[in-house]
N, C-alpha and C positions, 0 to 999 in steps of 0.2 A: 414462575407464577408469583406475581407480588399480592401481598393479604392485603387489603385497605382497614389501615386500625384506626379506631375510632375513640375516644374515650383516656381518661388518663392512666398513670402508672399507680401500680400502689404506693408507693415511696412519694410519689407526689402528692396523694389525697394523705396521707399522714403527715405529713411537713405542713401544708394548705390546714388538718385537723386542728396541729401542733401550735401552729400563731394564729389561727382562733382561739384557741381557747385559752392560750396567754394574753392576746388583749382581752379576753371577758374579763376575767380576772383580775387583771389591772382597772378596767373600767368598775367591775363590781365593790372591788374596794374601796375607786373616789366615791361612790356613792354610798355603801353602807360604812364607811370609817366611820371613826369616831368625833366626835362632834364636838370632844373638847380640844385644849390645847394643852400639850407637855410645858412642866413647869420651867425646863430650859430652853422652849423657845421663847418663854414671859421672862426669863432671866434675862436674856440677851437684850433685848427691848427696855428691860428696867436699869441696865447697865447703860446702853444708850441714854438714857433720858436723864440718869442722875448725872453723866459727864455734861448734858448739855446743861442743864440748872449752873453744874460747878463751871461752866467757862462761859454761862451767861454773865453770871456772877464776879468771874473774873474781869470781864470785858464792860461791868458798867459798874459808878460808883455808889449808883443809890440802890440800896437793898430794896427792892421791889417782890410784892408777893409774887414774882412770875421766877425768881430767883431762890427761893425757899422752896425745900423738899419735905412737901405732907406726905406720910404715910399713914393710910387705917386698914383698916381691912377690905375692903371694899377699893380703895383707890389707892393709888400711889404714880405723883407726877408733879408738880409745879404747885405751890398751894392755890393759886388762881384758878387753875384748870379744875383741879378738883371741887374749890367752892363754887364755880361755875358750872360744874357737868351737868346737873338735872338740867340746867334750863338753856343747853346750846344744843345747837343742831350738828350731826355728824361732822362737818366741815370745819366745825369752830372747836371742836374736841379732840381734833386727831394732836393736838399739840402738845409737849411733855407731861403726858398721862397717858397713864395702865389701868383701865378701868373693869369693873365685872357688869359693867352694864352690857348685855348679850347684843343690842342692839349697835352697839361702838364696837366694842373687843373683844373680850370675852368672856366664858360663860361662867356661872355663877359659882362655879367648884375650885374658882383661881382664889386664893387665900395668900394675905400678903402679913408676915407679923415683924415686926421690928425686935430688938435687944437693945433698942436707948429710946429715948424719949423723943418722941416726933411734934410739930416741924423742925426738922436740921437748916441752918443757916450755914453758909461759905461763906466766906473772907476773900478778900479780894486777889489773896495768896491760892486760893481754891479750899482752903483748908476747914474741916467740918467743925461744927458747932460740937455735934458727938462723933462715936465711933462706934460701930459694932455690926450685926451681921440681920441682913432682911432675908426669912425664911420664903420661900415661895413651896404652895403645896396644890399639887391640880391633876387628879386623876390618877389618885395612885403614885405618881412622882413628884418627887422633893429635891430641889438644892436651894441656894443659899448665895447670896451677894453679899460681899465682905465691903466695909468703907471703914479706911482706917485714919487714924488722927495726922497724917500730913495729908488726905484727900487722894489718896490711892483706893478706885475704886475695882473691884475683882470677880470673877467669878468663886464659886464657892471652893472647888478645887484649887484654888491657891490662895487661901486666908492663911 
């Protein structure tokens, strides 16, 4: 006598339950995360940007504002870009700058402070004007970019 079965196993409908409810979860998270950015992924971006100023700088002879690194609190990128930001459009801003305009980058809780006197200048050696360390602080997390005086620049863990 064969039974005709119809319908799944239970080990089936629990595995099938199993990766449902792992992809909500993954999905609920892109959507309710959080909204701002950790301060080392702004680190890693602010290390980028000062090595491109320091081997613009290297690679031309005229000191150009696009070659100078302003820091404030609000910005920190190329002094061009930053004297620039109010008045460019998204395309013309994405260029050596870290800005807290929510509309560019990020959101308004990224805090950038310096330990020397900002704008830093490079030499054509790469080598900074000052030395010392740019705090970053954004949601509860904090590190730190080290620039030292032959233009080695770091993350905070190896100042």
């Amino acid at each position: 006598m064969q039974r005709n079965q119809q319908g799944f196993t239970l080990v089936e409908l629990i595995v099938v339950i199993l990766l449902v409810s792992i992809l909500s979860i993954y999905a609920a998270s892109r959507f309710s995360g959080t909204s701002s950015i950790s301060a080392y992924t702004a680190r890693e971006q602010i290390i980028s940007i000062i090595r491109q100023i320091q081997i613009d700088r290297m690679q031309s002879n005229a000191s150009e504002s696009k070659n100078i690194l302003a820091i404030t609190s609000s910005c920190l990128g190329s002094e061009s870009a930053c004297t620039e930001l109010t008045s460019c459009s998204n395309e013309e801003c994405r260029e050596n700058v870290v800005s807290k305009r929510s509309d560019i980058f990020y959101n308004a809780d990224v805090n950038f402070t310096a330990s020397f006197a900002s704008p830093i200048t490079f030499d054509l050696r790469g080598n900074p004007s000052g030395d010392g360390v740019i705090s970053i602080t954004s949601s509860g997390s904090e590190t730190e970019v080290c620039i030292n005086a032959q233009g080695y620049i770091a993350s905070g863990d190896s100042c």
